[in-house]
C-alpha positions in Angstrom: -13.2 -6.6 -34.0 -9.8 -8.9 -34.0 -10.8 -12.4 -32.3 -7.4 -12.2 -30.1 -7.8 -10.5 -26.5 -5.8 -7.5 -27.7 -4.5 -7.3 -31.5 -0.6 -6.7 -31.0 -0.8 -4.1 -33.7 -2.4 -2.5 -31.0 -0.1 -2.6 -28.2 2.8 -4.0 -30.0 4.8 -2.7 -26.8 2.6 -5.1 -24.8 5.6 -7.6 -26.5 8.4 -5.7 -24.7 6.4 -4.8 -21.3 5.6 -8.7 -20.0 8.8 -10.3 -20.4 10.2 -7.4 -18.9 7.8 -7.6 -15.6 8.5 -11.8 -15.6 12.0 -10.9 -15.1 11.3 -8.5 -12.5 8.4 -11.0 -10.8 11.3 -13.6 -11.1 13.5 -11.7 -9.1 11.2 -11.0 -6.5 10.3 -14.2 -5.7 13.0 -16.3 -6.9 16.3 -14.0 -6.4 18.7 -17.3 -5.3 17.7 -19.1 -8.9 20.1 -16.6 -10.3 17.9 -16.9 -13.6 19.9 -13.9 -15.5 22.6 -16.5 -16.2 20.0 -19.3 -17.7 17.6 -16.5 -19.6 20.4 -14.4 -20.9 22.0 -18.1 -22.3 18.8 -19.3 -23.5 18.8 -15.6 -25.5 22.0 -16.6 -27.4 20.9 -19.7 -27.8 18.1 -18.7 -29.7 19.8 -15.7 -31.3 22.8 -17.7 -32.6 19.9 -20.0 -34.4 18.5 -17.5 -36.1 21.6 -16.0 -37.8 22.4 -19.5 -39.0 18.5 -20.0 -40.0 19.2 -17.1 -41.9 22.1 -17.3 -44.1 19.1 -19.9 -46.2 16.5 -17.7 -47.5 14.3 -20.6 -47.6 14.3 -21.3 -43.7 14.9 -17.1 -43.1 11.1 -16.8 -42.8 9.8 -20.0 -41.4 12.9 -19.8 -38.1 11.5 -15.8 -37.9 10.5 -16.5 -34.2 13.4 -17.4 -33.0 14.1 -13.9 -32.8 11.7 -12.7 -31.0 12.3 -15.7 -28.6 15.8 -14.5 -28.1 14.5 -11.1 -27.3 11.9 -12.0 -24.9 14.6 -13.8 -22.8 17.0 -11.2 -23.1 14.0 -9.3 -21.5 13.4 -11.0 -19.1 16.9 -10.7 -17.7 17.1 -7.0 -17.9 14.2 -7.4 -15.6 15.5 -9.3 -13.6 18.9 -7.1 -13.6 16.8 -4.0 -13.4 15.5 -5.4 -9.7 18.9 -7.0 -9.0 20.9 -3.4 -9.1 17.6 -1.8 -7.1 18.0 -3.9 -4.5 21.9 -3.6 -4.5 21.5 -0.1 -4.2 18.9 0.6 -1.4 21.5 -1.5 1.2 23.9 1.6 1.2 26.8 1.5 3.2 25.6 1.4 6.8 27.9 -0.9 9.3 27.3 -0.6 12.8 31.1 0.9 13.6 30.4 3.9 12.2 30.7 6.4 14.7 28.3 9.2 13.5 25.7 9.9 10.6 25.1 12.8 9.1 21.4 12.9 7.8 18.7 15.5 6.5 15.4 15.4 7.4 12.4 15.1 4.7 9.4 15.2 6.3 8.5 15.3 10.0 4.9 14.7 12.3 4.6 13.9 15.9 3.3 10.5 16.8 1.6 9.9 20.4 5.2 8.3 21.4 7.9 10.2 19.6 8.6 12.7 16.7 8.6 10.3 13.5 11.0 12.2 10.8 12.2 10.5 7.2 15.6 11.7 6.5 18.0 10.7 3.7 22.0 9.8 5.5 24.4 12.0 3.3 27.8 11.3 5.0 29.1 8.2 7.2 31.7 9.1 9.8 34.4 6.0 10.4 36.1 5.5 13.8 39.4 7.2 12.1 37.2 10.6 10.9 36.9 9.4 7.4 33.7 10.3 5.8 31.6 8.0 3.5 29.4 10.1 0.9 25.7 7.8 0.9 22.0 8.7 0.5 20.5 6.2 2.3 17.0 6.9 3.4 15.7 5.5 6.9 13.2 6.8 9.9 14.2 8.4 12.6 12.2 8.6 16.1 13.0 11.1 18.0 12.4 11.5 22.2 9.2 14.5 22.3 10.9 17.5 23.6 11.3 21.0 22.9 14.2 20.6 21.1 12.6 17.1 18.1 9.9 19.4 18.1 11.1 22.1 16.5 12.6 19.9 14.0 11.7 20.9 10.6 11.7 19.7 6.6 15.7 20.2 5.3 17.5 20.5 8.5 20.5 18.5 9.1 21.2 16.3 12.0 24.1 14.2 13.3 23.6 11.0 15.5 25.5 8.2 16.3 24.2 5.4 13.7 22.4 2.0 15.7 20.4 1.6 12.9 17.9 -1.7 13.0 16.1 -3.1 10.2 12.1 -2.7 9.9 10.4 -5.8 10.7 6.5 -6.5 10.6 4.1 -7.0 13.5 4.1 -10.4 14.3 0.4 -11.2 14.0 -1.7 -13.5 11.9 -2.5 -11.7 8.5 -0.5 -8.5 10.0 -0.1 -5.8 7.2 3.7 -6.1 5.5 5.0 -2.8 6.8 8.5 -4.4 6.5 8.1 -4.3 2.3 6.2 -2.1 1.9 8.5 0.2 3.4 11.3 -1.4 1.1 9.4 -0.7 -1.8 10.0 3.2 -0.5 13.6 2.4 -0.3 13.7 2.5 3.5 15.2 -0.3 5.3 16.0 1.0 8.8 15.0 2.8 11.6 16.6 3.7 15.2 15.1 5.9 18.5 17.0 8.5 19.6 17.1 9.8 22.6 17.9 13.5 23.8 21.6 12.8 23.7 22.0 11.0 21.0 21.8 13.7 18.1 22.1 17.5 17.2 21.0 19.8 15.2 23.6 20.6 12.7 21.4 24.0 10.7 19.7 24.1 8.1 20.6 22.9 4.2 17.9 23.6 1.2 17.5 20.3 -0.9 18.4 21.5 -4.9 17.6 18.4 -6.3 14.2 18.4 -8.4 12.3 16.9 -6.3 13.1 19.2 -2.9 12.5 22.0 -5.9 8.9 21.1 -6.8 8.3 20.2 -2.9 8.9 24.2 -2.2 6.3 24.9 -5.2 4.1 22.7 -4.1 4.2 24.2 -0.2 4.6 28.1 -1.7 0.9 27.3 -3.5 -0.2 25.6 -0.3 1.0 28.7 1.4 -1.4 30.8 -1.2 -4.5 28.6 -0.6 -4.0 28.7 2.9 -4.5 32.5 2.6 -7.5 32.7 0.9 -11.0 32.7 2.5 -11.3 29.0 2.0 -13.4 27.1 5.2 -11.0 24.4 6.8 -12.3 21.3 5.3 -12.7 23.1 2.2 -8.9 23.8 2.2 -8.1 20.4 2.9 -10.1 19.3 0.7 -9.2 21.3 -2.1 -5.2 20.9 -1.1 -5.9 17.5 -1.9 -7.6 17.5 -5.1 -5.6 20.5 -6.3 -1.9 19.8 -5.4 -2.0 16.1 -4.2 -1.6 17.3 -0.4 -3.1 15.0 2.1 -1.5 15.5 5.4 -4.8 18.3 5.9 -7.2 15.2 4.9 -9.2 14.3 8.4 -9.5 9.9 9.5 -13.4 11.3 9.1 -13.1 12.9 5.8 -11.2 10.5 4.7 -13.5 7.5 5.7 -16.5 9.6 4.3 -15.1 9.7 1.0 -13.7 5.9 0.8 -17.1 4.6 1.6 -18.7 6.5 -0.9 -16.3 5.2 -3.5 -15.1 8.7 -4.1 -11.5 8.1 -1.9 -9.5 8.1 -5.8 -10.0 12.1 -6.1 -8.7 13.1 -3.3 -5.1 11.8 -4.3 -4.1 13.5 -7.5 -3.9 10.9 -10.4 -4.6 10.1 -14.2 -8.0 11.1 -13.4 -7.0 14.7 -12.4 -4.1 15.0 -14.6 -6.1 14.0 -17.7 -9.3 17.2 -16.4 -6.2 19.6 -16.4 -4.9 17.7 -20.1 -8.6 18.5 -21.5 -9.2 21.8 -20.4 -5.7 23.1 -22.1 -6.8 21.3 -24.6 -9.9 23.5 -25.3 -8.0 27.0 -24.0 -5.4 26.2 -26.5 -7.5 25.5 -29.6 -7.1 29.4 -31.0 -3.1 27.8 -31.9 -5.1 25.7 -34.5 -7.0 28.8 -36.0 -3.6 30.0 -36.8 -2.3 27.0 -38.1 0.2 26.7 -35.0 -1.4 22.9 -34.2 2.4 21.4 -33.4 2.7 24.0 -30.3 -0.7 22.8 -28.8 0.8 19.4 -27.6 4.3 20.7 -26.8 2.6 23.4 -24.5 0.2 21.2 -23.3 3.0 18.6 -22.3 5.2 21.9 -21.0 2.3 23.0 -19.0 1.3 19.3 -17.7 4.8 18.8 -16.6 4.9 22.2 -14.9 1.6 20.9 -13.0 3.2 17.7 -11.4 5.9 19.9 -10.5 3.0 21.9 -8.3 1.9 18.5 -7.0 5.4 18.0 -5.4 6.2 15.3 -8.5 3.4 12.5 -6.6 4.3 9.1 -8.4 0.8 9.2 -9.3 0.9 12.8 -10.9 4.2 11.7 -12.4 3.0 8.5 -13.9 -0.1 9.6 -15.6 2.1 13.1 -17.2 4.8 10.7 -18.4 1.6 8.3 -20.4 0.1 11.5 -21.6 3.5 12.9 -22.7 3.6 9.5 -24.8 0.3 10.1 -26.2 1.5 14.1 -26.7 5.1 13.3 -28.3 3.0 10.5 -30.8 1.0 13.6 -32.4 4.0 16.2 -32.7 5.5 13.5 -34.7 2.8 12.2 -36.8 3.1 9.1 -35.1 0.4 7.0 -35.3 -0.2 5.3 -31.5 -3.1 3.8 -29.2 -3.5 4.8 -26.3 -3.4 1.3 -25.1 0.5 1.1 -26.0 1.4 4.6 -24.8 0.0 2.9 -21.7 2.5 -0.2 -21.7 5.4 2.1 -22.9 4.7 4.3 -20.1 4.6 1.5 -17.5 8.7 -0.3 -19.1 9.7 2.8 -18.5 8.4 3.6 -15.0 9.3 0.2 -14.3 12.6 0.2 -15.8 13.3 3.3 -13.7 11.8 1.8 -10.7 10.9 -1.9 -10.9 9.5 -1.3 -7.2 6.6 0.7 -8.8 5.2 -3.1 -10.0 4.3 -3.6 -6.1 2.7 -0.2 -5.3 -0.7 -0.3 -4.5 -1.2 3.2 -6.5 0.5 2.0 -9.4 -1.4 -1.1 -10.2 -4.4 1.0 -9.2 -3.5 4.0 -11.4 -2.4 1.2 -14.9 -5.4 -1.4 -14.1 -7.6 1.7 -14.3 -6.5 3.2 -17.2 -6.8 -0.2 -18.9 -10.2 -0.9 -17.8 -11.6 2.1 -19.5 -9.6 1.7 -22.9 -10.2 -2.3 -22.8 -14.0 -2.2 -21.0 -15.6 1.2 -21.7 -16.3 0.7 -25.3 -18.5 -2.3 -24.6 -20.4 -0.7 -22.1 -20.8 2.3 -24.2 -22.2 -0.1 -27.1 -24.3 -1.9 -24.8 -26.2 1.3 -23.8 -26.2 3.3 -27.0 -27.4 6.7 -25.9 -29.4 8.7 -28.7 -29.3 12.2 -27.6 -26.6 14.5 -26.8 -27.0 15.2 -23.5 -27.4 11.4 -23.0 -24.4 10.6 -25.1 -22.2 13.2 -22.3 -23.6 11.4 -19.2 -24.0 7.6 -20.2 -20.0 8.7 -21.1 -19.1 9.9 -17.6 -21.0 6.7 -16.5 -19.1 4.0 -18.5 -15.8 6.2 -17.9 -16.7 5.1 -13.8 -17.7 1.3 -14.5 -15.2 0.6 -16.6 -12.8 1.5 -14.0 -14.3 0.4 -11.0 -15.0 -3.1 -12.6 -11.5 -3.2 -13.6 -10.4 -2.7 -10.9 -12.8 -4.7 -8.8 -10.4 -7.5 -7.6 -7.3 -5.7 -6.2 -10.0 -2.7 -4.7 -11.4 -5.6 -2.3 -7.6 -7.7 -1.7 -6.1 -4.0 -0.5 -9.5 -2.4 1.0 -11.7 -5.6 1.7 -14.2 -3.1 0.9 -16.8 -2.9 -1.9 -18.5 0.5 -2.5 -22.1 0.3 -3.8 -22.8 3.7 -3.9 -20.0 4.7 -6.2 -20.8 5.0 -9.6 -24.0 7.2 -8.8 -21.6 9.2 -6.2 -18.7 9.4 -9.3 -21.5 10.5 -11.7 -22.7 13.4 -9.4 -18.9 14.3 -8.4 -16.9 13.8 -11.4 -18.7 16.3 -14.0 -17.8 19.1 -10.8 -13.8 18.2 -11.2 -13.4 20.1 -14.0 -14.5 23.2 -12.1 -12.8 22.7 -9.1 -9.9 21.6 -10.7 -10.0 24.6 -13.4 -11.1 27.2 -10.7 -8.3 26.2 -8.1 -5.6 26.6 -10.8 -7.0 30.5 -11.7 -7.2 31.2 -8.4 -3.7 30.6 -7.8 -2.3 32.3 -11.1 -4.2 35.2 -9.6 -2.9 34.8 -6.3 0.7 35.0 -7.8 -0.2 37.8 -9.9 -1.7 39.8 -6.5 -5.1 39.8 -7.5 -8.4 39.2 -5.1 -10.3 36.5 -6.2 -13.0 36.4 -3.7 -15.7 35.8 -5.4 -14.0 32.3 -7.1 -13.0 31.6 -3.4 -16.2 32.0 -2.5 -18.0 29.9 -5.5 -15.1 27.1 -4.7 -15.6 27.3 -1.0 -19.4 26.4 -1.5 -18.8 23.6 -4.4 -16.5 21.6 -1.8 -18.6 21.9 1.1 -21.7 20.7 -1.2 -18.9 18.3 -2.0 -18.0 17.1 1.6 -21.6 17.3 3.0 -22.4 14.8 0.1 -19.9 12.4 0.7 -20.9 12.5 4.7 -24.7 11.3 3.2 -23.9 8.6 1.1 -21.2 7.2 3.8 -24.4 7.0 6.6 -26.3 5.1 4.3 -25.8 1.5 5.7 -26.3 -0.3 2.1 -23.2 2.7 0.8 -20.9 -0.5 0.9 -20.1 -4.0 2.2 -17.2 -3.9 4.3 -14.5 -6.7 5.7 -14.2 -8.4 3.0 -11.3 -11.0 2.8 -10.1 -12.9 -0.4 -7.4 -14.6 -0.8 -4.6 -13.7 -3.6 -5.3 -16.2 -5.7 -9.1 -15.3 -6.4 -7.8 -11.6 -7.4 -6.3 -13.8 -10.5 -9.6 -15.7 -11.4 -11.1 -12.5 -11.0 -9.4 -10.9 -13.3 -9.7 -13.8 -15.6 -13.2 -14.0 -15.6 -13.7 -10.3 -15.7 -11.8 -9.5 -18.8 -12.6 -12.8 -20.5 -16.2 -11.7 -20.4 -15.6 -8.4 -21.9 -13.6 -10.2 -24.2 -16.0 -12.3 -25.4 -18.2 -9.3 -26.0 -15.8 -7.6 -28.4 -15.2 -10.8 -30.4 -18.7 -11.8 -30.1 -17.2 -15.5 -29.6 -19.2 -18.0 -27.7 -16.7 -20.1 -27.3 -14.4 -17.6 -25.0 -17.6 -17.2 -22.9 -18.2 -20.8 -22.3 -14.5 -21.5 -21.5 -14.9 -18.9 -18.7 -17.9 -20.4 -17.0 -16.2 -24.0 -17.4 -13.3 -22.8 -15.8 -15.2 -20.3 -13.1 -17.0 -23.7 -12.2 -13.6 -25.9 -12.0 -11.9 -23.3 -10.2 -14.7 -22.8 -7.3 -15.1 -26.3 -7.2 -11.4 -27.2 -6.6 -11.0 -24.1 -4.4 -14.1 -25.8 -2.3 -12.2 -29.1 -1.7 -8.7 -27.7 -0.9 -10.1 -24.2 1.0 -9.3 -24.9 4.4 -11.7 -24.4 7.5 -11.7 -21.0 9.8 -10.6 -20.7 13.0 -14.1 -20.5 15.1 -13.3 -21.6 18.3 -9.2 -20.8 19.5 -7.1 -18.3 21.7 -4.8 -15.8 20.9 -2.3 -13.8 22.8 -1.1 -11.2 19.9 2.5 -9.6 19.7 2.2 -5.9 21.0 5.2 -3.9 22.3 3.2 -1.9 24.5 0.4 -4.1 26.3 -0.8 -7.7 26.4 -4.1 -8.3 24.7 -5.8 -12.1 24.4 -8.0 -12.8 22.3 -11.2 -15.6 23.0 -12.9 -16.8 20.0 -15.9 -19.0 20.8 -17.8 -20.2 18.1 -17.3 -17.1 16.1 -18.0 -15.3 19.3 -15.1 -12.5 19.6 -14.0 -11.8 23.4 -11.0 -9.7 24.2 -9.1 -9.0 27.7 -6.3 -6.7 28.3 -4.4 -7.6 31.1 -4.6 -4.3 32.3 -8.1 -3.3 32.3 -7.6 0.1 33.3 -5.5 0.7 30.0 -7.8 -1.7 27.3 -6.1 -1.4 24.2 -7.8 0.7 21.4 -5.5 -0.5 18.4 -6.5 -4.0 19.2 -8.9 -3.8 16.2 -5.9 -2.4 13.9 -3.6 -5.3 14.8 -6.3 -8.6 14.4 -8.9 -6.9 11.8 -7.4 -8.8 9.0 -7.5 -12.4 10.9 -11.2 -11.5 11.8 -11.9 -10.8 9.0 -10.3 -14.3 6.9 -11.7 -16.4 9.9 -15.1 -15.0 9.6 -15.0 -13.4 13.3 -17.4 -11.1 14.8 -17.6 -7.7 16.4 -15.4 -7.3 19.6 -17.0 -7.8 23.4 -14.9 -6.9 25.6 -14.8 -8.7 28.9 -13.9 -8.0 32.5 -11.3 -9.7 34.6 -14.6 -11.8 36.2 -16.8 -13.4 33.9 -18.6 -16.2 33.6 -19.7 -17.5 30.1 -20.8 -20.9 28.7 -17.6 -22.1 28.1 -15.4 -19.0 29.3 -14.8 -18.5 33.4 -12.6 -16.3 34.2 -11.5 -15.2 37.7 -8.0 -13.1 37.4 -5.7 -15.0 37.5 -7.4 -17.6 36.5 -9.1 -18.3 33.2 -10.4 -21.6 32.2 -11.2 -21.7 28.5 -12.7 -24.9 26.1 -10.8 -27.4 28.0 -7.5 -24.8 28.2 -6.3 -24.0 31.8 -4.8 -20.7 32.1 -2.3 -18.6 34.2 -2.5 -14.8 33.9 1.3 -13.2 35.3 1.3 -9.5 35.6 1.8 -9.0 39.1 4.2 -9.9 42.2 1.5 -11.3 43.8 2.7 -15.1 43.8 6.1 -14.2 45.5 7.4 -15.8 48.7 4.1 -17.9 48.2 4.0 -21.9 49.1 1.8 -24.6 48.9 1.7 -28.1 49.5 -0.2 -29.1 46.7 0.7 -27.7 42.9 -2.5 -27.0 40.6 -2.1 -28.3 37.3 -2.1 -25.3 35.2 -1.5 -26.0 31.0 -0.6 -22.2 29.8 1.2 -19.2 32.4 0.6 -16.0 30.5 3.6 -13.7 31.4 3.2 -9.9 30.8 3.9 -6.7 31.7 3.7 -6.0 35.7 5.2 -9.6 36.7 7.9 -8.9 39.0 9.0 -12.3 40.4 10.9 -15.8 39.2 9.5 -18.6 37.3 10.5 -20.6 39.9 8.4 -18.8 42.6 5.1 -20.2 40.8 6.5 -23.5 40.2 6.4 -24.0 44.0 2.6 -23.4 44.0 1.7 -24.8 40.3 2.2 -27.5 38.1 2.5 -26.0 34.6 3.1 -27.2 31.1 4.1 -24.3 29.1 5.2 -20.4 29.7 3.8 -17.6 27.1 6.3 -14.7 27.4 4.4 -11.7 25.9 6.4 -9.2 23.9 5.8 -6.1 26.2 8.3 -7.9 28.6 11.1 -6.0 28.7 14.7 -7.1 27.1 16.3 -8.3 30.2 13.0 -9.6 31.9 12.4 -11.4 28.8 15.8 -13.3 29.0 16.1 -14.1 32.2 12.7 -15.6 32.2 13.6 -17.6 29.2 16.6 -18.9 30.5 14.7 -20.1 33.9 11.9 -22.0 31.8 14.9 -23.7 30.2 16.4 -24.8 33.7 12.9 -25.6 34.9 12.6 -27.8 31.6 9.7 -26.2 31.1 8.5 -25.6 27.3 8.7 -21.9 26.8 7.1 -19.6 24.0 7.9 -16.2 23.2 5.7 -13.8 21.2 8.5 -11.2 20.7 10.8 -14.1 18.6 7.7 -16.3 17.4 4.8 -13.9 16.9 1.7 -14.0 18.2 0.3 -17.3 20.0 -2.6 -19.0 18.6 -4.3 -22.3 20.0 -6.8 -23.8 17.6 -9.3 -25.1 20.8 -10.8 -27.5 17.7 -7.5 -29.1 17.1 -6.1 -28.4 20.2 -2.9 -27.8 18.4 -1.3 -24.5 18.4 -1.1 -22.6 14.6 2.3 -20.7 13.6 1.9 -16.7 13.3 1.9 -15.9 9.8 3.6 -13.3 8.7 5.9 -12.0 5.9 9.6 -10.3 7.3 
């Protein structure tokens, strides 16, 4: 074994591939550097010395590096150019004086509010009836009526254009819808009422992808039809053709628990089952000495399969590595995997450098990585004897290699470790092939007209053995450990220390193993000095468009009050899991508007809270009220339901500061905010600031953190 990590004889594309991401990381982050100018300079710079090293044939060899220098800058700007003309590109040409939009519609589901429909904008209308050609994608939300309810895939719409850019939830630790959105290439949405569109008719997308969309809903169409039970459907939909809109919240939860959530979403893993059983049905070509057609069929055939899936990034990324792999043999070639791997990711990349920030993607590569980079060693560590024990130790390191590789960013995106997953992969995965295999005939015989009800049949049981399965392990309470939080920077050491390990295995150098426990050691122990405290003991009145919900954290302790009791809030765990989770908070006990507790009273309107006096508004109750003496109050609360003036409660209170909460209306919330202003009274607002949070330790409040 070579003593460096990975031998760049290897994975000599490995050279091209990380400049090319720094560029793109670069941009990301630091877009106003304008680093193309200084890389793309420094590239010259370094080019120029090399031509002139080389007219001496003495200093030809010894300046050699200067080359590759130039070419990793010049990298790193095309990555950085890449990123630059993505970005460029997804701002299209809205301006709000358009009159009209002309847009088709990609996909559409009702929402408990509206009818939520991606479309794609085709055509801009001007004031003066001139007509700006675009494809600018953004969602739509449609009124519920008859009429956005019978809205379907590839009709065409026109609506006058108020588009408004998507912004995040303004909670602590709030998932960044707002990117990851962007990384879709959507940037806007509007609401549109009943009068504000119309139905156009009905266009057919041609492009390739609206082609392999209809394939992939004409063999939906064909499963549907068969015998298949409903969750087997779904379930097979899923595995088969990459469909999950049939995929139940309890289905789906079953089989993320059980560590078994990465087949139902067609990937490498599926792609490469289909990859190996061609390989075997198309073995005879070598009999006949026709070995070149095997890999040009098999990438023909692969290619024709993520066309089925409706071309999923993830089918399209693994077919495009094993094409790589394919193309290498028909040309005697001689690869790794490992760098078919890296060439497959520069190109993805270089087609879309948002891919780098897709969860799936850095799934899908880290993955594939792990078990090239991680599996041998395990393999070697076991060293099965027999046959039988060689096939299943195989399936077995395939698993571990891949979920230890991809341990850190499974617990950053999830904050949930499985325990029960490699025994559940083990038991699952040597079935795939079947399913996979048998799904496949069963549709070439549903195209061809003939009944295949005993395969339906055989299938149907398999995934309901399958499903039932997944529903054990998921009751088991030791199946995994859930809410996790870490923060990014320990998905780095992770990775370091993971992959150093393994490392040090391959090379069999003691050296690389004791620099990784010195540095594990300095990094926890500088991490423990500079890690700063959770929040135990605080309040929090969290940014929610609909209703007001605050939060009482006492010693850990996790109270919540709606101000409307009547209508408690059931998303209230979607919107503050995350901050529960980092500041080690427990389970939700929701209280009533009268409680008495060690150190919370409340008595609506009043709440008293660690030293905090507090003002609940969400009535007209105070109005036309007087009193000769004003109770000091430190925090009014204003919500939804309040229908007087500030300055009604100032004649019965004293107060120090006004919370407006964000389901205040637009006007209500102005007028309000002007008043506090002429009161001179210190005024927050949760709809411009985010979500208010008083640290009861500190007594200071702490800014909503979140990432627009």
């Amino acid at each position: 074994m070579k003593n460096s990590f990975l031998p760049i004889e290897e994975a000599p594309f490995l050279r091209i591939l990380l400049p090319f991401i720094a560029g793109i990381l670069l941009q990301h982050f630091l877009p106003f550097l304008h680093a193309i100018y200084i890389f793309s300079f420094l590239g010259i710079i370094f080019i120029i010395k090399y031509y002139n090293s080389s007219k001496f044939p003495s200093k030809r060899f010894i300046n050699r590096h200067y080359f590759g220098i130039a070419i990793s800058f010049f990298l790193i700007s095309i990555g950085i150019a890449t990123l630059f003309i993505k970005q460029k590109s997804e701002t299209g040409h809205y301006s709000p004086n358009y009159k009209y939009a002309i847009a088709t519609i990609t996909n559409c589901k009702e929402t408990q509010r509206s009818i939520c429909c991606e479309t794609e904008i085709k055509e801009w209308i001007q004031q003066d009836e001139q007509i700006i050609r675009d494809n600018q994608k953004v969602i739509l939300y449609f009124k519920p009526d008859d009429l956005s309810r019978s809205l379907i895939k590839d009709n065409v719409i026109i609506f006058k254009p108020k588009l408004i850019p998507i912004v995040n939830s303004k909670n602590p630790e709030s998932f960044d819808y707002a990117s990851y959105m962007k990384y879709k290439g959507v940037l806007y949405t509007q609401y549109l009422d009943a009068q504000d569109w119309k139905r156009l008719g009905y266009k057919q997308d041609k492009s390739i992808k609206g082609i392999a969309q209809r394939l992939q809903d004409s063999a939906l169409e064909k499963l549907k039809k068969d015998n298949f039970s409903e969750t087997s459907y779904a379930i097979l939909s899923a595995l088969l053709l990459g469909n999950t809109k049939e995929i139940t919240p309890e289905i789906r939860n079953a089989f993320s628990t059980s560590g078994l959530a990465h087949i139902l979403a067609v990937s490498g893993l599926h792609t490469g089952i289909i990859w190996s059983l061609l390989y075997v049905l198309l073995t005879p070509l070598v009999w006949i000495k026709m070995s070149k057609l095997r890999p040009i069929l098999i990438i023909i055939f692969l290619w024709a399969y993520a066309f089925l899936t409706g071309l999923s990034p993830s089918a399209v990324r693994a077919t495009i590595m094993i094409s790589f792999i394919l193309f290498g043999q028909i040309l005697d070639r001689k690869g790794t995997t490992m760098n078919n791997l890296f060439a497959a990711a520069f190109f993805m990349l270089l087609y879309n450098p948002y891919y780098l920030f897709n969860v799936s993607f850095q799934l899908s590569f880290i993955s594939v990585f792990s078990i090239l980079y991680i599996y041998p060693v395990l393999y070697d560590l076991i060293n099965p004897s027999s046959k039988w024990g060689s096939y299943i130790i195989s399936i077995f390191c395939v698993s571990a290699a891949a979920q230890i590789g991809t341990l850190p960013l499974t617990v950053y995106y999830f904050h949930e470790l499985p325990l029960l997953s490699l025994p559940a992969n083990l038991i699952i995965i040597p079935v795939l092939p079947f399913i996979l295999g048998g799904g496949m005939l069963v549709l070439i015989l549903n195209y061809l007209q003939i009944p295949a009800t005993f395969l339906v049949n055989g299938l149907d049981q398999i995934l309901i053995y399958i499903e039932h399965l997944t529903k054990i392990i998921s009751t088991l309470n030791f199946s995994s450990i859930k809410n996790i939080w870490i923060e990014s920077h320990y998905v780095l050491f992770l990775f370091v220390i993971i992959f150093a390990l393994f490392w040090s295995y391959r090379t069999r150098r003691s050296d690389i193993l004791i620099f990784t426990l010195s540095f594990a050691v300095l990094f926890l122990t500088a991490d423990t000095f500079y890690k700063g405290h959770p929040i135990q003991n605080a309040w929090v009145v969290y940014h929610d468009n609909h209703s007001t919900t605050i939060n009482f954290i006492d010693n850990g302790t996790n109270y919540i009050l709606h101000s409307n009791p009547e209508k408690q809030d059931s998303t209230i765990e979607k919107k503050a899991l995350n901050f529960w989770m980092k500041n080690r908070i427990g389970n939700i006990i929701h209280i009533k508007d009268s409680s008495d507790l060690q150190n919370l009273i409340i008595c609506q309107p009043f709440i008293y809270f660690k030293g905090s006096k507090i003002l609940l508004l969400n009535s007209g109750y105070w109005k036309n009220k007087k009193s000769t003496y004003l109770l000091p109050i430190d925090y009014a609360i204003v919500c939804k339901g309040f229908s007087g003036k500030l300055s009604d409660i100032t004649e019965l209170f004293s107060i120090q500061t006004v919370i407006l909460c964000s389901d205040l209306n637009y006007f209500k919330h102005q007028a309000l905010q002007k008043e506090a202003d002429q009161l001179g009274i210190y005024c927050y607002s949760i709809k411009k600031s985010g979500a208010w949070i008083f640290n009861t330790d500190t007594q200071l409040r702490i800014p909503s953190i979140t990432s627009d």
